[in-house]
C-alpha positions in Angstrom: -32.9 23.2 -9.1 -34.6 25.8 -7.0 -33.1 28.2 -5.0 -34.3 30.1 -1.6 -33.2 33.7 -1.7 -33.1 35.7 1.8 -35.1 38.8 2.6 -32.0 40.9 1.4 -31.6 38.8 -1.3 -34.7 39.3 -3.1 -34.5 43.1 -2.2 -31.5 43.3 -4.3 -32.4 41.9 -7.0 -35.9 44.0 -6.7 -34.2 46.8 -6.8 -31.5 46.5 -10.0 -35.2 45.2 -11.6 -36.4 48.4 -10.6 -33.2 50.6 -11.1 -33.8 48.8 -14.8 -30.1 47.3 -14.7 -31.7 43.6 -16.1 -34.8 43.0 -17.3 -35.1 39.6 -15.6 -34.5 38.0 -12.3 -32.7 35.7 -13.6 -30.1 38.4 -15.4 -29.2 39.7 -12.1 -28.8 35.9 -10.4 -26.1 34.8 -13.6 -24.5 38.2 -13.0 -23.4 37.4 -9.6 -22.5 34.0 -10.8 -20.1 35.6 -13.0 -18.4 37.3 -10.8 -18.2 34.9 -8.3 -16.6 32.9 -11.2 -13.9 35.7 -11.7 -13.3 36.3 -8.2 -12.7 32.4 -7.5 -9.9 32.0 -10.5 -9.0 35.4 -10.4 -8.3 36.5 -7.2 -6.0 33.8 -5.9 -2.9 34.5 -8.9 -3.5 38.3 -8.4 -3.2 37.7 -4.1 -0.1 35.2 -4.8 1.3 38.2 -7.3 0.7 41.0 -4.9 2.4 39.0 -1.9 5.4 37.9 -3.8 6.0 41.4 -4.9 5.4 42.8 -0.9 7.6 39.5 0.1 4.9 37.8 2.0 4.5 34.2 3.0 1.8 32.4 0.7 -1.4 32.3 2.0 -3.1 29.3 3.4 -6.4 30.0 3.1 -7.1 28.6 6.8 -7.5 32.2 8.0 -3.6 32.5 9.3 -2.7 35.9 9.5 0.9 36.6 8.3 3.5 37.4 11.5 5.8 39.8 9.5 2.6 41.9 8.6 
Protein backbone atom coordinates (compact mmCIF):
# COMPACT_ATOMS: atom_id res chain seq x y z
CA UNK A 1 0.00 0.00 0.00
CA UNK A 2 1.32 3.48 -0.61
CA UNK A 3 0.36 6.42 0.95
CA UNK A 4 0.29 10.26 -0.29
CA UNK A 5 1.21 12.59 2.57
CA UNK A 6 0.27 16.47 2.21
CA UNK A 7 2.72 19.30 2.34
CA UNK A 8 1.99 19.60 6.21
CA UNK A 9 2.17 16.15 6.45
CA UNK A 10 5.56 15.50 5.46
CA UNK A 11 6.66 18.68 7.41
CA UNK A 12 5.65 16.96 10.48
CA UNK A 13 7.03 14.12 10.29
CA UNK A 14 10.44 16.06 9.00
CA UNK A 15 10.46 17.78 11.86
CA UNK A 16 9.98 14.94 14.93
CA UNK A 17 12.91 13.27 12.39
CA UNK A 18 14.76 16.18 13.00
CA UNK A 19 13.68 17.09 16.63
CA UNK A 20 15.21 13.19 16.89
CA UNK A 21 11.76 11.95 18.45
CA UNK A 22 11.97 8.51 15.84
CA UNK A 23 14.59 7.57 13.88
CA UNK A 24 12.39 6.52 10.99
CA UNK A 25 9.58 7.81 8.99
CA UNK A 26 7.82 5.10 9.47
CA UNK A 27 8.07 5.38 13.55
CA UNK A 28 6.38 8.56 13.43
CA UNK A 29 3.43 7.26 10.81
CA UNK A 30 2.60 3.97 13.40
CA UNK A 31 2.71 6.50 16.21
CA UNK A 32 -0.20 8.37 14.90
CA UNK A 33 -1.81 5.02 14.11
CA UNK A 34 -1.67 4.33 17.61
CA UNK A 35 -3.32 6.94 18.84
CA UNK A 36 -5.86 7.10 16.41
CA UNK A 37 -6.42 3.45 17.64
CA UNK A 38 -6.84 4.74 21.36
CA UNK A 39 -8.80 7.70 20.51
CA UNK A 40 -11.35 5.51 18.36
CA UNK A 41 -12.04 2.82 21.33
CA UNK A 42 -11.21 5.09 23.88
CA UNK A 43 -12.80 8.09 23.59
CA UNK A 44 -16.37 6.98 22.99
CA UNK A 45 -16.82 4.95 26.78
CA UNK A 46 -14.91 7.98 28.39
CA UNK A 47 -17.60 10.64 26.33
CA UNK A 48 -20.61 8.18 27.33
CA UNK A 49 -18.99 8.25 31.15
CA UNK A 50 -18.55 11.90 31.31
CA UNK A 51 -22.20 12.61 29.95
CA UNK A 52 -23.95 10.26 32.15
CA UNK A 53 -22.25 11.70 35.07
CA UNK A 54 -23.18 15.65 33.75
CA UNK A 55 -26.86 13.97 32.82
CA UNK A 56 -26.56 14.44 29.19
CA UNK A 57 -28.41 12.75 26.32
CA UNK A 58 -26.12 10.18 24.51
CA UNK A 59 -24.45 11.33 21.71
CA UNK A 60 -25.33 10.53 18.15
CA UNK A 61 -22.47 11.03 16.49
CA UNK A 62 -24.52 12.86 13.53
CA UNK A 63 -23.15 16.28 14.81
CA UNK A 64 -26.57 17.09 17.08
CA UNK A 65 -25.72 19.38 19.57
CA UNK A 66 -27.43 18.63 22.93
CA UNK A 67 -30.63 21.23 23.73
CA UNK A 68 -30.19 21.23 27.61
CA UNK A 69 -26.41 22.23 27.04
Amino acid sequence: MQITLNKQQEEFIAAQLAQGNFSHPDEVVNAAFKLLEKLQTEYPDWLTETREQVNLPPFSGSGEKANNV
